[in-house]
Kinemage of the C-alpha trace (Angstrom):
@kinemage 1
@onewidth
@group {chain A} dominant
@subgroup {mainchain}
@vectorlist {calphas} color= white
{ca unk a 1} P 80.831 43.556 116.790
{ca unk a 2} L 81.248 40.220 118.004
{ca unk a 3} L 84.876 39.490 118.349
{ca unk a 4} L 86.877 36.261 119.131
{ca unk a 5} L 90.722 36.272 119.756
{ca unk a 6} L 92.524 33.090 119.290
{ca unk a 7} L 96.230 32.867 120.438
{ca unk a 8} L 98.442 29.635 121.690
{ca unk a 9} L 98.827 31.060 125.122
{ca unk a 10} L 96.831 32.547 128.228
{ca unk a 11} L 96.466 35.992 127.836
{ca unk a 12} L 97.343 37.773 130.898
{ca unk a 13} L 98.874 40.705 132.459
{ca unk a 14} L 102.205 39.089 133.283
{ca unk a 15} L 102.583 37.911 130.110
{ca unk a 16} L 105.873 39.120 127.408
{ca unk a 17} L 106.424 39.232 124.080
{ca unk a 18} L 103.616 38.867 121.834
{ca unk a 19} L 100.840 38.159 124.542
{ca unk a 20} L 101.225 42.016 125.602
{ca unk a 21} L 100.224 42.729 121.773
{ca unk a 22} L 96.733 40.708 122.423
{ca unk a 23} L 96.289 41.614 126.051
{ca unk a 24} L 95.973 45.291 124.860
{ca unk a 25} L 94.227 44.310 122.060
{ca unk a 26} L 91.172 43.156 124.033
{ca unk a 27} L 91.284 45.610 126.632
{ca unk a 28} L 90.884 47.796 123.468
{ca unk a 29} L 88.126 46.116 121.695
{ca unk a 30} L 86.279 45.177 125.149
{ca unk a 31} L 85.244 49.402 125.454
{ca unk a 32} L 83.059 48.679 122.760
{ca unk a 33} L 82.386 45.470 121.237
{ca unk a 34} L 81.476 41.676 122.890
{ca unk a 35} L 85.139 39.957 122.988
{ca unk a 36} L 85.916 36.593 123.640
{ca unk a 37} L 89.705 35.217 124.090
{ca unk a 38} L 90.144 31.331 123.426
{ca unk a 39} L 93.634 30.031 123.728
{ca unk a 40} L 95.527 27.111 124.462
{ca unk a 41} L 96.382 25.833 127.696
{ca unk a 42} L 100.430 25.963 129.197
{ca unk a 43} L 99.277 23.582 132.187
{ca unk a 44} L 99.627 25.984 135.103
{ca unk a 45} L 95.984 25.734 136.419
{ca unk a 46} L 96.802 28.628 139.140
{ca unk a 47} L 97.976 31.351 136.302
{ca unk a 48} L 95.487 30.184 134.080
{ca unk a 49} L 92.608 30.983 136.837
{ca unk a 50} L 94.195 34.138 137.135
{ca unk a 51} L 94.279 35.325 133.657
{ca unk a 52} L 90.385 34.077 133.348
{ca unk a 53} L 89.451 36.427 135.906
{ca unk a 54} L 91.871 39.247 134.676
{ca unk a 55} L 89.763 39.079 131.557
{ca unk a 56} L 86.907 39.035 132.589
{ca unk a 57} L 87.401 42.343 134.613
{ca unk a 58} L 87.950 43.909 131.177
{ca unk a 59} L 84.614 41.823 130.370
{ca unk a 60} L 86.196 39.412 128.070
{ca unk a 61} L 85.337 35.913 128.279
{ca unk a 62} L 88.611 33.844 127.707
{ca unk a 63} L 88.386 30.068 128.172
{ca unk a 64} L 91.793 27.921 128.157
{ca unk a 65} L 91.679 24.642 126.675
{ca unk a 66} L 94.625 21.686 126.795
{ca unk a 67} L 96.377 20.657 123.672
{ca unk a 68} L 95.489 17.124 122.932
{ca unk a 69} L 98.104 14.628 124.090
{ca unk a 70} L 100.925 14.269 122.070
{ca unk a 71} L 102.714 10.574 122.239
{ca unk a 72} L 105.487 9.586 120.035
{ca unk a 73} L 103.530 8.502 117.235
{ca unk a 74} L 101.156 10.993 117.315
{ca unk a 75} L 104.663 13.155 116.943
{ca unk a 76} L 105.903 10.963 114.235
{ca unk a 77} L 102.435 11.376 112.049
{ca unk a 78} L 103.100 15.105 112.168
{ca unk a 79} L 106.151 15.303 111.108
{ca unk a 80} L 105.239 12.919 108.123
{ca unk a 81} L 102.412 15.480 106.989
{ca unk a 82} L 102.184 17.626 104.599
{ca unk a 83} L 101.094 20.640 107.424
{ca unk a 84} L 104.486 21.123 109.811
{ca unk a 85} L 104.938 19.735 112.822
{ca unk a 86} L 102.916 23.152 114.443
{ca unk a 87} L 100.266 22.870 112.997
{ca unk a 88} L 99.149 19.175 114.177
{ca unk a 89} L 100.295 20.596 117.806
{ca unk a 90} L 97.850 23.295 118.075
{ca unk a 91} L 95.110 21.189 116.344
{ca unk a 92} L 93.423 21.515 119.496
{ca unk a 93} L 89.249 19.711 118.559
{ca unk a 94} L 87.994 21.762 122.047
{ca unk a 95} L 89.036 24.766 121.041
{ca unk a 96} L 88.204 24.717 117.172
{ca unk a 97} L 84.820 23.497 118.861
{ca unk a 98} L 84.276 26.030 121.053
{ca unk a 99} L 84.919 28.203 118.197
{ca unk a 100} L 82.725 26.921 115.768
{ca unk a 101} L 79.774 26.963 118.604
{ca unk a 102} L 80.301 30.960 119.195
{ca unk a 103} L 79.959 31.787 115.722
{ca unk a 104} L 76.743 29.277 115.800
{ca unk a 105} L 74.772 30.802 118.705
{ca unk a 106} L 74.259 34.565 117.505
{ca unk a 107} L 77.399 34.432 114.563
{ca unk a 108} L 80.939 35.961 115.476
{ca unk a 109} L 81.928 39.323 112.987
{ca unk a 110} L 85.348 38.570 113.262
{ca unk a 111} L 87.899 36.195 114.053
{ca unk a 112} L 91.556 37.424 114.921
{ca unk a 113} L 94.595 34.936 115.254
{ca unk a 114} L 97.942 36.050 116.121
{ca unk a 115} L 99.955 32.932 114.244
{ca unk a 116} L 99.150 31.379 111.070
{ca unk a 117} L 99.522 27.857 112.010
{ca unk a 118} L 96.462 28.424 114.062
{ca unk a 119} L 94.189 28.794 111.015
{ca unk a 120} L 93.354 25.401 110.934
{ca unk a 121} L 91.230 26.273 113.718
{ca unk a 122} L 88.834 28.678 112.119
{ca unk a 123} L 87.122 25.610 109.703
{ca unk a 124} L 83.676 25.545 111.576
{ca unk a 125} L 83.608 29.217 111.222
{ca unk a 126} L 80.923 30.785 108.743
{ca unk a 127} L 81.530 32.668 105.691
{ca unk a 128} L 80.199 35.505 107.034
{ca unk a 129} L 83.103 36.124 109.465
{ca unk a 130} L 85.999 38.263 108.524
{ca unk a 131} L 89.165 35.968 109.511
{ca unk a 132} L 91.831 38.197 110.302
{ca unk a 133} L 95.967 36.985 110.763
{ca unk a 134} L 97.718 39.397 112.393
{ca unk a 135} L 101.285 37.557 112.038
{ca unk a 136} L 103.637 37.680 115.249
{ca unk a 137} L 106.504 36.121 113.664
{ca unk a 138} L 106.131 34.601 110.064
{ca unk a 139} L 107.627 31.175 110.838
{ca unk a 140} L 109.427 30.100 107.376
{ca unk a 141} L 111.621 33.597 108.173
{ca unk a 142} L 112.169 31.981 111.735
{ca unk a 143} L 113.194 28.473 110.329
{ca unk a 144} L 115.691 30.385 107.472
{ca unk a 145} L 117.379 32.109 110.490
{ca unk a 146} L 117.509 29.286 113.186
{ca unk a 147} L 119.752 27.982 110.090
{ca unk a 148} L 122.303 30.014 110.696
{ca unk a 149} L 122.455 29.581 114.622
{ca unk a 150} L 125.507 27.679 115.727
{ca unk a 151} L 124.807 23.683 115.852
{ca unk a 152} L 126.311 24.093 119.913
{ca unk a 153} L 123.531 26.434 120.651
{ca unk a 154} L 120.533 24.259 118.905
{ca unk a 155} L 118.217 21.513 120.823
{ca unk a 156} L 117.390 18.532 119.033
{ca unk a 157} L 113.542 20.048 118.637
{ca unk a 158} L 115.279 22.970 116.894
{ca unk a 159} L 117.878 20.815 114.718
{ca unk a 160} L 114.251 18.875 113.542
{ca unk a 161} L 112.161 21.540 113.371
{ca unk a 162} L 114.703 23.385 111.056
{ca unk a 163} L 114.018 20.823 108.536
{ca unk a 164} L 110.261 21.929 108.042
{ca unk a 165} L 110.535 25.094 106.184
{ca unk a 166} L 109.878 23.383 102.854
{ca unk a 167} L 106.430 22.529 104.622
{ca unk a 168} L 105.916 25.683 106.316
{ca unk a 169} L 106.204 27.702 103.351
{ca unk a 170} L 104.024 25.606 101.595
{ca unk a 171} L 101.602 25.414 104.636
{ca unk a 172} L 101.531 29.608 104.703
{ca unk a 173} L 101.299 29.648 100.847
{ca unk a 174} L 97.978 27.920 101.603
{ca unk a 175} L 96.916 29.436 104.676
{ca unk a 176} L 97.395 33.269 104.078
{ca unk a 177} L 94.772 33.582 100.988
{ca unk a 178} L 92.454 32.270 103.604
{ca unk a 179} L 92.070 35.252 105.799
{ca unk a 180} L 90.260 38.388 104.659
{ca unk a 181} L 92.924 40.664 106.538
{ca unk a 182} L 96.650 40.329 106.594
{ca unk a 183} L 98.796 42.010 108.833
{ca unk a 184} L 102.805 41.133 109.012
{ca unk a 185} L 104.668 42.648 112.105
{ca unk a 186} L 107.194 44.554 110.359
{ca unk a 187} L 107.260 45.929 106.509
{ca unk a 188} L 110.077 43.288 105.635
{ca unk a 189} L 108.220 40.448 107.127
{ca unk a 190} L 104.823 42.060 105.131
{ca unk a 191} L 106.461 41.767 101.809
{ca unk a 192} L 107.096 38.183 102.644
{ca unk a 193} L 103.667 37.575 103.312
{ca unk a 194} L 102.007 39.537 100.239
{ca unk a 195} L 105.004 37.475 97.964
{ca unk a 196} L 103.397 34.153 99.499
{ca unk a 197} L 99.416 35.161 99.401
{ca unk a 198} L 99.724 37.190 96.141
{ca unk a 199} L 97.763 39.545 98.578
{ca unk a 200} L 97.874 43.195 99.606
{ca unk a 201} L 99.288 43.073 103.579
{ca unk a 202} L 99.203 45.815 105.928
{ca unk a 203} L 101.613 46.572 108.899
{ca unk a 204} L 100.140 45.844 112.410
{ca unk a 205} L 103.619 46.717 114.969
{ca unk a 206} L 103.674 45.965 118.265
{ca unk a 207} L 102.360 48.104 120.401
{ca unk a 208} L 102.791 49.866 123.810
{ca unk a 209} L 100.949 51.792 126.633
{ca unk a 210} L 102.635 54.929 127.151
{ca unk a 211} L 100.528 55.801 130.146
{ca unk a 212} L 101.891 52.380 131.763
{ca unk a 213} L 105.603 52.519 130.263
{ca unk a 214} L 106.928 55.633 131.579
{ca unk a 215} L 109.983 57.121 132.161
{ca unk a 216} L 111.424 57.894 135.994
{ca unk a 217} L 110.705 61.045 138.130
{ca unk a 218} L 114.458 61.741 137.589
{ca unk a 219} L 116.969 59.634 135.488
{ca unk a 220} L 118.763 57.191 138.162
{ca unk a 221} L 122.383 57.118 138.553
{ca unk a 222} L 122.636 53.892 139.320
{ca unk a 223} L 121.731 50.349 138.507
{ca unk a 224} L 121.250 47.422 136.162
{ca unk a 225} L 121.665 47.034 132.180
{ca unk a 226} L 118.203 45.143 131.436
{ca unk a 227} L 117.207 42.563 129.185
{ca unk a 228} L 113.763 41.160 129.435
{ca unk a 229} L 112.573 38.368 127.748
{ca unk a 230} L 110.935 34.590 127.654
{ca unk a 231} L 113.554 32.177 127.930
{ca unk a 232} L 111.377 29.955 126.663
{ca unk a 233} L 112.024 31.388 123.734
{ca unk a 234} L 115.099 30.163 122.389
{ca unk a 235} L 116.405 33.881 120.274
{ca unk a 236} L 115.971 35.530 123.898
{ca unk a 237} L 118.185 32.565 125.580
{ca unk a 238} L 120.929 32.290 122.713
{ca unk a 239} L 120.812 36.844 123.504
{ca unk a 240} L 121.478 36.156 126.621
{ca unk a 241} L 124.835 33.598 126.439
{ca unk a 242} L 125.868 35.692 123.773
{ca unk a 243} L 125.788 39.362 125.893
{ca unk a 244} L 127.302 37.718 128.798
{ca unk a 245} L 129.987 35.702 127.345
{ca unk a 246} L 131.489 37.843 124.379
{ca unk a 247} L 130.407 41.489 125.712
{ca unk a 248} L 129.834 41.645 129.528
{ca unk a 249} L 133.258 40.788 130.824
{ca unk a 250} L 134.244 43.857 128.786
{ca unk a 251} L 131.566 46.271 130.048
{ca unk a 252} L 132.608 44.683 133.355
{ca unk a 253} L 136.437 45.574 133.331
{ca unk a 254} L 135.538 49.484 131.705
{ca unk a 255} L 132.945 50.195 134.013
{ca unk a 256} L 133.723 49.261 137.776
{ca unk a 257} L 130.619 48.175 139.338
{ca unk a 258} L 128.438 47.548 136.408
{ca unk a 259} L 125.461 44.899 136.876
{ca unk a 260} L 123.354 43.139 134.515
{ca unk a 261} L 119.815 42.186 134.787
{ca unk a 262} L 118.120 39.748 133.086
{ca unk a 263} L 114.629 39.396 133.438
{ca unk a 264} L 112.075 36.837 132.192
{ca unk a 265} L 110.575 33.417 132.732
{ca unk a 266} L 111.581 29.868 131.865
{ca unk a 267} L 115.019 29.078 132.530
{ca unk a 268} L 115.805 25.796 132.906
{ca unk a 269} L 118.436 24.721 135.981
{ca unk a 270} L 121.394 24.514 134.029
{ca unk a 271} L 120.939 27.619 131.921
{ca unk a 272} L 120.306 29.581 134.861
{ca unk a 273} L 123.710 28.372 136.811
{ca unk a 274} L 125.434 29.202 133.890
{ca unk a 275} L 124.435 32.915 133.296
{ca unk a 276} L 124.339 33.340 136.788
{ca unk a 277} L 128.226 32.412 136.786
{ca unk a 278} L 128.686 34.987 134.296
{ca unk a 279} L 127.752 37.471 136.689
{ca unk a 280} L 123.782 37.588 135.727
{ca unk a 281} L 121.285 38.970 137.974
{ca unk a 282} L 118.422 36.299 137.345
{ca unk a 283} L 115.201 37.272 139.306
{ca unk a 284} L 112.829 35.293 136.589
{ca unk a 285} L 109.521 36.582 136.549
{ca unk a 286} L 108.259 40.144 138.212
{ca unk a 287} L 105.668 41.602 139.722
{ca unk a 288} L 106.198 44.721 138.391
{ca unk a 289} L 107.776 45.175 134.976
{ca unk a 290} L 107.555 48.652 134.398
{ca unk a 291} L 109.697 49.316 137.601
{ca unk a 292} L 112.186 47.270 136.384
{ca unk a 293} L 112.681 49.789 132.918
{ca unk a 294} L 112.637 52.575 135.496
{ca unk a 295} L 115.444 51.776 137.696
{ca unk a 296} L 117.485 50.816 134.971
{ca unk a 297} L 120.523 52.802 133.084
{ca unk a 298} L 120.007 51.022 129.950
{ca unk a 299} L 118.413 48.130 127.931
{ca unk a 300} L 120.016 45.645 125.791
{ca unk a 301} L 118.634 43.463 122.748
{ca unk a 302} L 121.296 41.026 121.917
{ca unk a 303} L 118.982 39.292 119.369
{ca unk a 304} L 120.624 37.134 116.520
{ca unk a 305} L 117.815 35.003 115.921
{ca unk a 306} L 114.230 34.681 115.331
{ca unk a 307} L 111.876 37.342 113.343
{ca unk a 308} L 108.825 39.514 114.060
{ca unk a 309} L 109.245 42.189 116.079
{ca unk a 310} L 110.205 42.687 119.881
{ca unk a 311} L 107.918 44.439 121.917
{ca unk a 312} L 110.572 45.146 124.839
{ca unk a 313} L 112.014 47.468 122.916
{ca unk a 314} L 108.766 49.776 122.759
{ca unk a 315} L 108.629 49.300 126.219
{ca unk a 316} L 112.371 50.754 126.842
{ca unk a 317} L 111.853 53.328 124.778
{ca unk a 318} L 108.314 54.188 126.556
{ca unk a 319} L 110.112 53.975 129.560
{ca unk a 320} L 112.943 56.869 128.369
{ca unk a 321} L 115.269 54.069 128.697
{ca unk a 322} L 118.430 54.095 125.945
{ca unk a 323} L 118.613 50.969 124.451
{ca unk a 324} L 121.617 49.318 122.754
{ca unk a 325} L 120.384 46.551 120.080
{ca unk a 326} L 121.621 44.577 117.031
{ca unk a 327} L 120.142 45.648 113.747
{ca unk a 328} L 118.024 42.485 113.999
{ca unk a 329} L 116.694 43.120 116.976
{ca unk a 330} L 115.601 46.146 115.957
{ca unk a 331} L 113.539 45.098 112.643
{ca unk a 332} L 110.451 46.767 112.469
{ca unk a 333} L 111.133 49.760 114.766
{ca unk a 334} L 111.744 53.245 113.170
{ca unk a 335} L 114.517 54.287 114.990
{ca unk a 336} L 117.592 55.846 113.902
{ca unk a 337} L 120.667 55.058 115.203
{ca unk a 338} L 122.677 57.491 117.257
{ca unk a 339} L 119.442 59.217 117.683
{ca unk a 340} L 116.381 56.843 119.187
{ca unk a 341} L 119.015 54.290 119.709
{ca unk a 342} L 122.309 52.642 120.001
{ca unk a 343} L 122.869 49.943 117.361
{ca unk a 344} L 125.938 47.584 117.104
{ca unk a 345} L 126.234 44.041 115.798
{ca unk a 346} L 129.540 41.934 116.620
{ca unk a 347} L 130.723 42.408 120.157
{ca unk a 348} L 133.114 44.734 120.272
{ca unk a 349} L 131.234 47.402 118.659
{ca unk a 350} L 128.085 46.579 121.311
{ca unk a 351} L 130.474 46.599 124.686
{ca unk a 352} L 131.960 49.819 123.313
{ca unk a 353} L 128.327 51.709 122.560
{ca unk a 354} L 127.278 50.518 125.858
{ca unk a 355} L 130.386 51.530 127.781
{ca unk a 356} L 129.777 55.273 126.185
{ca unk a 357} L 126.120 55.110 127.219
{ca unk a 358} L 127.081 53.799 130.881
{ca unk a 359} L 129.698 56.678 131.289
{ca unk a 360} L 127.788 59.431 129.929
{ca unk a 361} L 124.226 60.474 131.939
{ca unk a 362} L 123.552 62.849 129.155
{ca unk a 363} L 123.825 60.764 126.384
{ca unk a 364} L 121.693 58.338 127.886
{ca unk a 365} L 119.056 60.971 128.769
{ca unk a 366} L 119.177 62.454 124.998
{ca unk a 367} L 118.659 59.307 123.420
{ca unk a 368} L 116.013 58.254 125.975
{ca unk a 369} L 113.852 61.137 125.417
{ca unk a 370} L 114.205 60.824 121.862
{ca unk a 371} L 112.887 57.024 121.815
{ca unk a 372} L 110.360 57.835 124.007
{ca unk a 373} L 108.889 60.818 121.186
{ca unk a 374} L 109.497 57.890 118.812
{ca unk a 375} L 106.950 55.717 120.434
{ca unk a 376} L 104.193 57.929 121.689
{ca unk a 377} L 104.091 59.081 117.882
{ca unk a 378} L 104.045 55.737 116.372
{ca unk a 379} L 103.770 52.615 118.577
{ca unk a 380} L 101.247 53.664 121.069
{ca unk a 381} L 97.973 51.336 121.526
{ca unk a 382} L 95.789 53.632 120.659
{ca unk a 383} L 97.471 55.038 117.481
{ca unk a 384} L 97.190 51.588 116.269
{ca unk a 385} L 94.622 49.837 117.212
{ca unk a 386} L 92.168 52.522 116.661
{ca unk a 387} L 93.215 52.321 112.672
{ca unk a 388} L 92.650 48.049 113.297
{ca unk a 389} L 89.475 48.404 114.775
{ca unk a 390} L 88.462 50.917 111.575
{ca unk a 391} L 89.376 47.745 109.185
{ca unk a 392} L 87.581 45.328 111.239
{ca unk a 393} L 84.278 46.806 110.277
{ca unk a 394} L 85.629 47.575 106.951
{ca unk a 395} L 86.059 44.158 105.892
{ca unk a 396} L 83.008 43.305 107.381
{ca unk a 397} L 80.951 45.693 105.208
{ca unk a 398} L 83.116 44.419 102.239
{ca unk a 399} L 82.121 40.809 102.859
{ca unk a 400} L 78.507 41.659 103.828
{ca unk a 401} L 78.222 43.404 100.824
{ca unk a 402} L 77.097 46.616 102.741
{ca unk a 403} L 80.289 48.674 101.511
{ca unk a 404} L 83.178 48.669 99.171
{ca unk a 405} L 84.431 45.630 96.991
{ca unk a 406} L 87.082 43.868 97.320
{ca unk a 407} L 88.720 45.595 94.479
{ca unk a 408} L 88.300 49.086 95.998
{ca unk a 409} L 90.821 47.856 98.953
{ca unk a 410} L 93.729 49.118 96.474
{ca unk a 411} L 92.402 52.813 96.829
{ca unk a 412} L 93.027 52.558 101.142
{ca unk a 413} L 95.512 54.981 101.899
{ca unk a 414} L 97.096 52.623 104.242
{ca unk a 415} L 100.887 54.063 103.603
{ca unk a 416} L 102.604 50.690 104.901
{ca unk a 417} L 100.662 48.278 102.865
{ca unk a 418} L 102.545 46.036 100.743
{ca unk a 419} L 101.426 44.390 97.828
């Protein structure tokens, strides 16, 4: 098959969050099918270089192209659409181009985005191409949550972009009967989706390579509590003030010598000073991220915010590390607490689960182990994007009309679709 990924960022090995979803995704795909990657630019010309040639030693083509130029009434146009305000800023002409031309030359089999305010990009593609959303984090869920996140914590962007989600739910009411495939994240966010398409949707989780993500010769006695994340991303950043501010100075006092790392990209100056007064370990991004689950004694997901599903938390788990996380954070993950996990939601509760793991080597191992069978089983790339790949050239015969209708999609015994 002839493939093409489209996401809003490079995809690269040093990437988080829900690049490391499409990143394994091609590597996947690339084994046996012609895969191209075309994604927006984030205006670092050096990384961007280096994630073009990282793909194409998988032998994927991916080509970067710059959002158009946004001035202030460009802005002001958007936001009096009827589309939101995302969808006129990834309305990138080179890339929907580009597109266009690769299903021209010899015809592209399918088309895969990762966010459904990038479907306006798939118009020049033909009707014989299975368009496929696999949804990272269903935006009108995003928008009802950033609702409840303290007015202190909120930049003016957020405080305006908070008043789109009459438009973004009509925009992905729209949008999702579109695409021949529909995947949500988690089975919550899933039933949102087939509510708004009137379609059947399928799960498609996060994913993680268990051969990369693994745990320590030997548990280590010492070292950090670990949070890893994109502060660019403003659930991960809110996490952060939140763990250091209401439950670290606890943790701190208990447990004599206790650090906490928090690793990730794109703090601004003033952010950083601030966590790093808290008594943060800051070391932005790293070479080597898998190290970093390794040497530590536990993971943290402070998450009150946001939607989809959080990949770090396969990762930990991969890694035998014990993680500690809100019941947000952990949407979409099978674990149970007190058995793959730790869960606790205001902050006593989470300094006091976390001082018992940081006290207690067995504990920690016991639960480690146990989210680490959790993942292998369930969240591995393989295990799921094998079963992908297998609907990929399902919906293709169903649109080609070389195998079953539409109709006979009902009879797929694909236990986690939602209709």
């Amino acid at each position: 098959m002839r493939i093409a990924l489209v996401h809003p960022y490079p995809v690269h090995a040093a990437g988080v969050g829900g690049v490391t979803r499409v990143l394994a995704l091609a590597r996947h795909l690339a084994r046996r099918h012609e895969v191209h990657v075309l994604a927006h630019s984030h205006g670092r010309r050096d990384e961007e270089e280096a994630a073009i040639a990282e793909m194409a030693a998988l032998g994927v083509r991916q080509r970067v192209f710059p959002r158009p130029a946004s001035p202030p009434w460009k802005k002001a146009r958007w936001a009096l659409a009827h589309a939101p305000y995302f969808v006129g800023h990834n309305r990138s002409p080179a890339l929907e181009a580009a597109l266009a031309g690769l299903d021209a030359e010899r015809g592209l089999d399918v088309v895969h985005v990762e966010m459904a305010y990038l479907e306006p990009l798939l118009r020049g593609v033909g009707a014989r191409c299975v368009r496929v959303l696999a949804e990272q984090e269903l935006m009108s869920l995003a928008l009802e949550r950033l609702r409840a996140v303290p007015l202190r914590h909120k930049s003016a962007y957020q405080c305006y972009i908070g008043l789109e989600l009459g438009a973004v739910r009509r925009f992905e009411a729209e949008a999702l009967p579109r695409f021949h495939r529909l995947y949500g994240i988690t089975p919550g966010e899933a039933g949102r989706m087939a509510a708004l398409s009137g379609r059947e949707v399928d799960v498609l989780p996060h994913v993680v390579d268990t051969r990369a993500f693994t745990p320590p010769p030997s548990p280590p006695e010492r070292g950090p509590v670990l949070f890893v994340g994109s502060y660019t991303h403003h659930p991960n950043v809110e996490a952060a003030f939140w763990l250091m501010e209401r439950v670290w100075p606890e943790v701190a006092r208990a447990v004599p010598g206790a650090r906490v790392r928090l690793v990730g990209p794109g703090l601004d100056g003033k952010r950083h000073a601030a966590l790093q007064a808290l008594g943060a370990e800051l070391p932005g991004r790293v070479d080597d991220l898998a190290a970093e689950y390794r040497h530590a004694l536990a993971f943290v997901n402070p998450i009150h915010s946001g939607a989809g599903m959080r990949g770090k938390l396969l990762e930990a788990c991969a890694s035998a590390l014990p993680v500690v996380s809100t019941s947000l954070g952990m949407e979409g993950l099978a674990a149970r607490p007190g058995i793959e996990c730790e869960r606790a939601d205001d902050p006593a509760a989470f300094a006091a689960v976390l001082i018992a793991l940081l006290r207690d080597p067995a504990r920690r191992a016991e639960r480690g182990r146990a989210g680490r069978a959790l993942v292998v089983a369930r969240y591995d790339v393989e295990v799921v994007l094998d079963g992908l790949e297998r609907d990929y050239a399902t919906a293709l015969s169903e649109l080609r009309g070389t195998g079953p209708s539409p109709d006979a999609r009902a009879a797929r015994a694909r236990p986690e679709a939602v209709a």
